[in-house]
MDTraj code that builds the backbone (N, CA, C; nanometers):
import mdtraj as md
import numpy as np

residues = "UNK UNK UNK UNK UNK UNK UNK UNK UNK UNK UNK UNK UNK UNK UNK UNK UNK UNK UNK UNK UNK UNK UNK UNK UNK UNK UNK UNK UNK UNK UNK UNK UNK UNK UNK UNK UNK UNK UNK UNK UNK UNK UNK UNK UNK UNK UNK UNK UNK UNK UNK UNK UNK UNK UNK UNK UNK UNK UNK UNK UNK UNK UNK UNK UNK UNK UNK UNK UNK UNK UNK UNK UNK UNK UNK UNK UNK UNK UNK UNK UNK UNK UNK UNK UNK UNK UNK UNK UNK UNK UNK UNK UNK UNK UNK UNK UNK UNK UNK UNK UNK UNK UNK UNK UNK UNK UNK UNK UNK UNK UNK UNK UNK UNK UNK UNK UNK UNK UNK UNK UNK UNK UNK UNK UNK UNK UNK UNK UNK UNK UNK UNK UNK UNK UNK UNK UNK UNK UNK UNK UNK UNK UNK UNK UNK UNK UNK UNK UNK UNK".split()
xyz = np.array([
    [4.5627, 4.1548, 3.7339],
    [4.5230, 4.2515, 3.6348],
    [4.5060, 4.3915, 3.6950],
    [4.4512, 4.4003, 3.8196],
    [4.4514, 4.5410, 3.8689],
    [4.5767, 4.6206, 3.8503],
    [4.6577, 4.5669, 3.8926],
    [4.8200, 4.5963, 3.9275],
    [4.8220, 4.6918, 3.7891],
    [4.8012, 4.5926, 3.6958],
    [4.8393, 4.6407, 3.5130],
    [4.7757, 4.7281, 3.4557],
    [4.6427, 4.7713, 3.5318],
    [4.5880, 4.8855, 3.4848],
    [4.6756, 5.0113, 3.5203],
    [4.7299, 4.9859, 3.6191],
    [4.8103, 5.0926, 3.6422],
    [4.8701, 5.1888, 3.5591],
    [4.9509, 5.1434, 3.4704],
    [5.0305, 5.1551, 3.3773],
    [4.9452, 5.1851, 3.2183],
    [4.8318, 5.0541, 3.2120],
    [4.7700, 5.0635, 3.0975],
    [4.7495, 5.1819, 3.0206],
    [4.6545, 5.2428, 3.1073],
    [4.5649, 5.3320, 3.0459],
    [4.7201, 5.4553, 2.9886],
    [4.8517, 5.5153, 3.0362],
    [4.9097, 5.5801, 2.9723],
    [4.9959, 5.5164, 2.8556],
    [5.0386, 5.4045, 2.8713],
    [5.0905, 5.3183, 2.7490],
    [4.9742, 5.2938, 2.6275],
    [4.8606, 5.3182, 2.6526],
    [4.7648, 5.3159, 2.5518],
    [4.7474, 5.4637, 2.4736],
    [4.7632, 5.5853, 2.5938],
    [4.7850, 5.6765, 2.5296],
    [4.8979, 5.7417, 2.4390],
    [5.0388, 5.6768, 2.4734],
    [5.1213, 5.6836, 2.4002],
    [5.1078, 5.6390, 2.2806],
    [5.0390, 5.4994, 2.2276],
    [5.0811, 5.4404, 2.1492],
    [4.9836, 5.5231, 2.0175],
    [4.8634, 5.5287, 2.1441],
    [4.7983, 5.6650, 2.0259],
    [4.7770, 5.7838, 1.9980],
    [4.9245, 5.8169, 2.0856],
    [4.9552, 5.9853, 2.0481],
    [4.9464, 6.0152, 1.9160],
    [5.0422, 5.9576, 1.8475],
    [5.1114, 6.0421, 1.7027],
    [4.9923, 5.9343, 1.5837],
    [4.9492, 5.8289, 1.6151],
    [4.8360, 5.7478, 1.5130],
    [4.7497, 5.6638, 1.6138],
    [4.6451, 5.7261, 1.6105],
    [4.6120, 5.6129, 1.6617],
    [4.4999, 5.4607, 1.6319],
    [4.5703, 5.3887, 1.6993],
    [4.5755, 5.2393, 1.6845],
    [4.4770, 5.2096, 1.7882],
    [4.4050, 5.1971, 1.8856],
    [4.3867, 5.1196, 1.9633],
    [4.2511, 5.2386, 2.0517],
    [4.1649, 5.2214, 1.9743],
    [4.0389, 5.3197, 2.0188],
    [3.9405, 5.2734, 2.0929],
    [3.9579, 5.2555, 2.2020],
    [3.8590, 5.1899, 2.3334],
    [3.7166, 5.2585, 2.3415],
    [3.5773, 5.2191, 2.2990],
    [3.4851, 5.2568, 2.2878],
    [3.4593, 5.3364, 2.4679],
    [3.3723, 5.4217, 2.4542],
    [3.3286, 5.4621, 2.5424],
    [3.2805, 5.3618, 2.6638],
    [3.2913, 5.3748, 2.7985],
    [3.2490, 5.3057, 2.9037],
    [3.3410, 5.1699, 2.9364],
    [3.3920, 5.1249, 2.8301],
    [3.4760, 5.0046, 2.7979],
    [3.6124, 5.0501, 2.9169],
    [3.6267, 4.9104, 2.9642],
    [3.8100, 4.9286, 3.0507],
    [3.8789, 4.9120, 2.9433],
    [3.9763, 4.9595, 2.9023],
    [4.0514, 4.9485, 2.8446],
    [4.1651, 4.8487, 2.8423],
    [4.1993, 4.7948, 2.9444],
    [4.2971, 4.6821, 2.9787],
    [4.2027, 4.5717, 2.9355],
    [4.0503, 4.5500, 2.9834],
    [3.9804, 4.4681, 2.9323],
    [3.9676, 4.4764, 2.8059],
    [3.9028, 4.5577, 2.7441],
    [3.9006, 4.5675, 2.5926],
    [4.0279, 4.5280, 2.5144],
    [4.1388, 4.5595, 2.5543],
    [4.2785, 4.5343, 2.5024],
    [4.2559, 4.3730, 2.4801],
    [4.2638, 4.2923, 2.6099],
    [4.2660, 4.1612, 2.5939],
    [4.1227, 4.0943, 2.4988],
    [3.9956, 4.1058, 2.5710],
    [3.9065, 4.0805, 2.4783],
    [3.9064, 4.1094, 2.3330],
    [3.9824, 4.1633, 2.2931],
    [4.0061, 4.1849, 2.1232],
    [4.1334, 4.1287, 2.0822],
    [4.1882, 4.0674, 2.1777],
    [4.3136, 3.9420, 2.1843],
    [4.4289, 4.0304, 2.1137],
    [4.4475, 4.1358, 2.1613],
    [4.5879, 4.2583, 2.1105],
    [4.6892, 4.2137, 2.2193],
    [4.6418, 4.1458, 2.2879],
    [4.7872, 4.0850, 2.4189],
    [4.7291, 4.0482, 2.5078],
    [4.8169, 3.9975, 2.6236],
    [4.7825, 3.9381, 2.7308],
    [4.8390, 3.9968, 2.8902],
    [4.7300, 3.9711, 2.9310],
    [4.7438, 4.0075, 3.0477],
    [4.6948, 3.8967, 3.1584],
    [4.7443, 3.7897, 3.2291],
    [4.6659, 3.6596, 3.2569],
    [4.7607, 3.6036, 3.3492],
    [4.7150, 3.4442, 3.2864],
    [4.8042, 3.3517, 3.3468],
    [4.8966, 3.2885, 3.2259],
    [4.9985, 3.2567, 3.2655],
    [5.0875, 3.1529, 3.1533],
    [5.0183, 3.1028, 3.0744],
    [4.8932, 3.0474, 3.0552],
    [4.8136, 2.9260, 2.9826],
    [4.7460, 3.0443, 2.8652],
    [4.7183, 3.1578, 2.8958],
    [4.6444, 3.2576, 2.8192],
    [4.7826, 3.3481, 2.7269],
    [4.8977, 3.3238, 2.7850],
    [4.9863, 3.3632, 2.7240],
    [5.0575, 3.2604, 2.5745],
    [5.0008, 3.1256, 2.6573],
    [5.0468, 2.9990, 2.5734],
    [4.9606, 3.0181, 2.4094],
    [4.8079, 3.0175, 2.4734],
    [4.7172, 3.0588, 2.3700],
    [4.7259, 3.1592, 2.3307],
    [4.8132, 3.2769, 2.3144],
    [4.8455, 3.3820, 2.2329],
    [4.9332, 3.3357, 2.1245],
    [5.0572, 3.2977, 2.2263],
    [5.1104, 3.2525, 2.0857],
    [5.1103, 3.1396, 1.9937],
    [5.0233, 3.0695, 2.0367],
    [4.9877, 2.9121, 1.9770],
    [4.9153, 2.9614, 1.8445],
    [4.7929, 3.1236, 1.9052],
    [4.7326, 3.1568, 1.7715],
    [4.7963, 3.2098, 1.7094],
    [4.9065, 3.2371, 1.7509],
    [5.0001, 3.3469, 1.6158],
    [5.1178, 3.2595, 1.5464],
    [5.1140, 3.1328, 1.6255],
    [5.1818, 3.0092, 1.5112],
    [5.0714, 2.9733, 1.4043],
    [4.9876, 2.9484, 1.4493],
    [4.8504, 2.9019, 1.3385],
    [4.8330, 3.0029, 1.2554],
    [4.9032, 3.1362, 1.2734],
    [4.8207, 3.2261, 1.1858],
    [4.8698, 3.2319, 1.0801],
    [5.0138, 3.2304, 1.1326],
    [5.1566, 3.2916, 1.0730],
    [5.2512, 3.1490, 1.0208],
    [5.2430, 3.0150, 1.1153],
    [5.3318, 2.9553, 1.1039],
    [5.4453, 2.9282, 1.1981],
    [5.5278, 2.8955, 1.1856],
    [5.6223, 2.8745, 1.2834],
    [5.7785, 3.0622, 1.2802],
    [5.7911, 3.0287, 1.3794],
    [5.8839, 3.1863, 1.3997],
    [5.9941, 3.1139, 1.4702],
    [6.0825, 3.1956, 1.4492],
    [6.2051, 3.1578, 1.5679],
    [6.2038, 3.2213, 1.7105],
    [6.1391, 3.3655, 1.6573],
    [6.1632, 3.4118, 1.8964],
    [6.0180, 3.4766, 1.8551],
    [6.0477, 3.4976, 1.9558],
    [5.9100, 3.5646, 2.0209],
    [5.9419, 3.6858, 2.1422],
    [5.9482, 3.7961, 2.0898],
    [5.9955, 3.9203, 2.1434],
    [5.9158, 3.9544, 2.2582],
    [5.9092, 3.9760, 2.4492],
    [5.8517, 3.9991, 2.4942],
    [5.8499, 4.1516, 2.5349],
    [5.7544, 4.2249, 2.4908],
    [5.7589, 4.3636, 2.5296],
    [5.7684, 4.4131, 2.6622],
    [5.8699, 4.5352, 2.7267],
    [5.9044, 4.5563, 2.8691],
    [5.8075, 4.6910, 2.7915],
    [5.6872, 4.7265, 2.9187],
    [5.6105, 4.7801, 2.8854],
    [5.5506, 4.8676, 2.9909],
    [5.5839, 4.8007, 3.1167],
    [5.5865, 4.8946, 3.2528],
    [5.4043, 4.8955, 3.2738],
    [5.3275, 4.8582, 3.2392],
    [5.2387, 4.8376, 3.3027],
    [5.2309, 4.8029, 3.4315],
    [5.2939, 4.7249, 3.5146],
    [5.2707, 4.6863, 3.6381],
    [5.3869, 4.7202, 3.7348],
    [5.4021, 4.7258, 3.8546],
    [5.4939, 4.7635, 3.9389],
    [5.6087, 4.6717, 3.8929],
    [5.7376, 4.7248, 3.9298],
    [5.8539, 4.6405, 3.9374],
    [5.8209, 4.4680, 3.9698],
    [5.7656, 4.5038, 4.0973],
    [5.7666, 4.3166, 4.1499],
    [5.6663, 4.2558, 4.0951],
    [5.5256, 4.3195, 4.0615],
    [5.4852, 4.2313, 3.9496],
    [5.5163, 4.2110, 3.8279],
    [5.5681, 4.2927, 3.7821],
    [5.6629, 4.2409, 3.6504],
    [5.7585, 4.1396, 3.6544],
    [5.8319, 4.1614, 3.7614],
    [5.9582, 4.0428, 3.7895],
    [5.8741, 3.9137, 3.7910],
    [5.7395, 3.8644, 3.8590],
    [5.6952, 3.7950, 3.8999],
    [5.6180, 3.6921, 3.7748],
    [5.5977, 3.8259, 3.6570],
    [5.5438, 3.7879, 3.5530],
    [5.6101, 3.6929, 3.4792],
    [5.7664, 3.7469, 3.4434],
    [5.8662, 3.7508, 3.3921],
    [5.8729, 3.6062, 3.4295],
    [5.9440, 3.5325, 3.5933],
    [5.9057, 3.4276, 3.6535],
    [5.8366, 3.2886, 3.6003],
    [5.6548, 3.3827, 3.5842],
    [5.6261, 3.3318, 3.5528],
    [5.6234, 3.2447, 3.4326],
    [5.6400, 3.3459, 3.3194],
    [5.6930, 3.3029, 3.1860],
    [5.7890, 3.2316, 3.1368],
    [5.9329, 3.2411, 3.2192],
    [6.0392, 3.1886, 3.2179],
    [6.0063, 3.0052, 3.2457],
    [5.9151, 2.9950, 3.3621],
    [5.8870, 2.8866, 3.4310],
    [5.7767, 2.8107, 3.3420],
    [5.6904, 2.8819, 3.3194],
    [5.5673, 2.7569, 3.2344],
    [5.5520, 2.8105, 3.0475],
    [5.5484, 2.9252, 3.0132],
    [5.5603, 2.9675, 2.8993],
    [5.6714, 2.8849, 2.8071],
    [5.7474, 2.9297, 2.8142],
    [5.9134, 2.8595, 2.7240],
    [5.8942, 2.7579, 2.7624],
    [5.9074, 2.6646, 2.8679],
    [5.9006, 2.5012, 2.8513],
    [5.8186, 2.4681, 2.7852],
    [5.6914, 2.5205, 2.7651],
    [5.5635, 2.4760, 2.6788],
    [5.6298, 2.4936, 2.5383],
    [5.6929, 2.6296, 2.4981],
    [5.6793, 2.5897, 2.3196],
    [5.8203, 2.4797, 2.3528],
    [5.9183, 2.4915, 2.4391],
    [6.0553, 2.4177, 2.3750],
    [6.0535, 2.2890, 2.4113],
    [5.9252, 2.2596, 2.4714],
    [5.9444, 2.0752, 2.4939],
    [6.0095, 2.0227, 2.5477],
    [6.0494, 2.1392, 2.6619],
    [6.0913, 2.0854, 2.7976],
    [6.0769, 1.9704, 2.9483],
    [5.9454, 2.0362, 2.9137],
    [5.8614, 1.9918, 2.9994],
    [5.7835, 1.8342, 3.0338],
    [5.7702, 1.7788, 2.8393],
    [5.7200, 1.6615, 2.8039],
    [5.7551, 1.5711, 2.8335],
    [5.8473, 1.4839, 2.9098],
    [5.8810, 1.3805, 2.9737],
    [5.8155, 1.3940, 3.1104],
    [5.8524, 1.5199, 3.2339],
    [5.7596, 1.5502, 3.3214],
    [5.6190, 1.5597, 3.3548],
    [5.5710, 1.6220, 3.2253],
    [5.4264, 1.5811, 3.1983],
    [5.3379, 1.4485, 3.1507],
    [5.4505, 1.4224, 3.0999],
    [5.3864, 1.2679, 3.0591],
    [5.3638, 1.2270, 3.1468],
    [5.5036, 1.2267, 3.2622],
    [5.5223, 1.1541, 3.4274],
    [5.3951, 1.1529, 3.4903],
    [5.3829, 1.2777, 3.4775],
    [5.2507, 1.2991, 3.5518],
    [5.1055, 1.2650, 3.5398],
    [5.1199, 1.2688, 3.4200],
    [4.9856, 1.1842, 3.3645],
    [4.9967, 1.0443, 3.4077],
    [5.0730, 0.9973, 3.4056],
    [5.0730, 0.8831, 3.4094],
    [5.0679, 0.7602, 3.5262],
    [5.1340, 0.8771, 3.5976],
    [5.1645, 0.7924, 3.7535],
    [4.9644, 0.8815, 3.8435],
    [4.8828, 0.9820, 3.7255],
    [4.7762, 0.9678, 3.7639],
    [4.7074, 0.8631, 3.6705],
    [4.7008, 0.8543, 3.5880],
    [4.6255, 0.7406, 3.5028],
    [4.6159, 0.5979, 3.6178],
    [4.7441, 0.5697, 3.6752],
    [4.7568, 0.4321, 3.7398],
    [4.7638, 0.4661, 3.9177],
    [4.6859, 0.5555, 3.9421],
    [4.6864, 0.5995, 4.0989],
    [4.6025, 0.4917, 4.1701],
    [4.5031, 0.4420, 4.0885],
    [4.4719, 0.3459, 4.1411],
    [4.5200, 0.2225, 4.1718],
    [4.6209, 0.1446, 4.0811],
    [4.6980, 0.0349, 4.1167],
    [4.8179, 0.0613, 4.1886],
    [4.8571, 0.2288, 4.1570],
    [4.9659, 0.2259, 4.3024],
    [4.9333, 0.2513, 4.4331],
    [4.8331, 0.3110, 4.4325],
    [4.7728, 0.3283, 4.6074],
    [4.7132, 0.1755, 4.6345],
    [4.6717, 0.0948, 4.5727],
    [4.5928, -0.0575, 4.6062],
    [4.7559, -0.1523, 4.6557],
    [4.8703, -0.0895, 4.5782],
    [4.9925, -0.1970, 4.6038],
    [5.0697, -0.1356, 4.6938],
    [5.0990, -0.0281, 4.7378],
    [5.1158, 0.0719, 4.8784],
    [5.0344, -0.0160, 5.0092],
    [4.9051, 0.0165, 4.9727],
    [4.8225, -0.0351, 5.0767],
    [4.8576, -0.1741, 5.0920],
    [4.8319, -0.2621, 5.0045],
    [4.8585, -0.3917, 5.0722],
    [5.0306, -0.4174, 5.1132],
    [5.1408, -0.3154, 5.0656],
    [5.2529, -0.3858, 5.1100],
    [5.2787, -0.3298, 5.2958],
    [5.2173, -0.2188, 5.3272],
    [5.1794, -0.1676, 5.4281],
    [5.1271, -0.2540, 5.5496],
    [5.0103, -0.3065, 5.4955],
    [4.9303, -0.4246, 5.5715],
    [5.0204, -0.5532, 5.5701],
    [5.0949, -0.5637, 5.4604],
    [5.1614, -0.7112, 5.4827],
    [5.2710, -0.6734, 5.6326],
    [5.3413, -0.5147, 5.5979],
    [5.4823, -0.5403, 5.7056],
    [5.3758, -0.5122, 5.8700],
    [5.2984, -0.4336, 5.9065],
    [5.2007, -0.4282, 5.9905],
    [5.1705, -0.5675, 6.0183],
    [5.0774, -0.6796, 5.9649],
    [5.0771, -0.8346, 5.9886],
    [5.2001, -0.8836, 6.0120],
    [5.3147, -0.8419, 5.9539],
    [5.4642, -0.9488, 6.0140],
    [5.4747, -0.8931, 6.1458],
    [5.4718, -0.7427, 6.1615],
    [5.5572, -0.6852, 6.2793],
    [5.4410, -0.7701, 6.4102],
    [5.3099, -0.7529, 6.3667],
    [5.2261, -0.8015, 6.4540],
    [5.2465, -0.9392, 6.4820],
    [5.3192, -1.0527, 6.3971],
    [5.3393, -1.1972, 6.3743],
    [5.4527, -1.1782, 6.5146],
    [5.5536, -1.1225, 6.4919],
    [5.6757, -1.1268, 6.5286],
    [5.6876, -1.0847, 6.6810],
    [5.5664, -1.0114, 6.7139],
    [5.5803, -0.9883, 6.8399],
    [5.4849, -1.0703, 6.9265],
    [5.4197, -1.1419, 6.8416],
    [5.3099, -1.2409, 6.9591],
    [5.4164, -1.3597, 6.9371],
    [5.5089, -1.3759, 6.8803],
    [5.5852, -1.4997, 6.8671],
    [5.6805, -1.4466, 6.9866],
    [5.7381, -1.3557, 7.0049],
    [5.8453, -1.2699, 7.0793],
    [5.7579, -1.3233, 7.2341],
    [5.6138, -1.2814, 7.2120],
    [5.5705, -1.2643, 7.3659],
    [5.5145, -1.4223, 7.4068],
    [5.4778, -1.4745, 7.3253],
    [5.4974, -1.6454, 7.3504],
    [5.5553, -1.7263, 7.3883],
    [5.6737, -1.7487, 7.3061],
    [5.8358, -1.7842, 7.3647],
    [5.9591, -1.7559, 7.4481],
    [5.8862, -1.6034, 7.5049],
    [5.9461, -1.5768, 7.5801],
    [5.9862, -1.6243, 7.7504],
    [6.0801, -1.6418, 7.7956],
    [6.0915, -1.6488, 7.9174],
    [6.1801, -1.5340, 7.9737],
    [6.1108, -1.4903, 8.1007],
    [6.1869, -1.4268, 8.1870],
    [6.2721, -1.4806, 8.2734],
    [6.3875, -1.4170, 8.2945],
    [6.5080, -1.5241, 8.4249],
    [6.3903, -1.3908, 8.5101],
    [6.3954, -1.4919, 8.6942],
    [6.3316, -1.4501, 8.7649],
    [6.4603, -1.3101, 8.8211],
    [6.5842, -1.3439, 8.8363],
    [6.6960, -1.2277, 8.9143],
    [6.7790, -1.1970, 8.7903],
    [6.8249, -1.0584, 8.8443],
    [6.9224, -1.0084, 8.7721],
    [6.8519, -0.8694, 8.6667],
    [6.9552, -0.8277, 8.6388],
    [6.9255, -0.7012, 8.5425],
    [6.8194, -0.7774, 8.4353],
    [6.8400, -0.8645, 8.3649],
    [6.7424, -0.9029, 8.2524],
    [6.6064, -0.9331, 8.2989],
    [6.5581, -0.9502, 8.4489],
    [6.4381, -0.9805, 8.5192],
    [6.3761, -0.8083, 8.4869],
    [6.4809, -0.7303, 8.4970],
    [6.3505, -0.6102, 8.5065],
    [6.2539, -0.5765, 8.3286],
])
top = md.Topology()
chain = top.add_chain()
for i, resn in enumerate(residues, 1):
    res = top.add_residue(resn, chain, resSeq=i)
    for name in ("N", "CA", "C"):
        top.add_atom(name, md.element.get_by_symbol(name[0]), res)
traj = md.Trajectory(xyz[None], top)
């Protein structure tokens, strides 16, 4: 969010050059105030998710969802944003993601019966290898000469 103040505070003045829209009380940050009055986001993916999740509930269902290039933040945090959005945003509304997530839930739901069947198949090959070499060192004979004596 620091990064985005950068930018903020003159994109706020633009928007309320010619009308203005968006009147930040005295003492108030303005990038804060922006978000706390839920006019956009500035966050993580999950706060971006809950933006537009409330503007399906408000509105209903939409076909796109227009992301504003707005220059608040340096080049590479923007790219990074962008990234970000591309990566967890859009899989969330397009239901990309839901087979992977399920995965994941799931193989945690049962972490306990797969680490208990890990562990014991572990201990079983550990007990053979251990079987196999006291049988090895039991039955063994050494010839007293020759290369196989050493």
């Amino acid at each position: 969010m620091p990064n985005a103040k950068w930018g903020f505070e003159r994109y706020l003045g633009y928007l309320n050059n010619n009308q203005p829209r968006f009147i930040v009380p005295k003492g108030e940050d303005p990038l804060e105030w922006f978000i706390e009055n839920r006019y956009g986001v500035c966050g993580t993916p999950d706060d971006a998710i809950v933006l537009i999740e409330r503007l399906q509930e408000k509105q209903g269902a939409f076909g796109a969802f227009l992301h504003q290039a707005h220059n608040w933040a340096d080049f590479e945090a923007t790219k990074r944003s962008y990234e970000l959005y591309s990566r967890y945003v859009m899989p969330h509304f397009s239901k990309l993601n839901q087979s992977r997530a399920g995965s994941y839930q799931w193989c945690g739901d049962n972490r306990d019966e797969f680490s208990a069947k890990r562990n014991a198949a572990a201990k079983a090959m550990f007990d053979k290898h251990e079987a196999e070499q006291r049988a090895a060192r039991e039955g063994a004979t050494r010839p007293a000469r020759g290369r196989e004596a050493w």
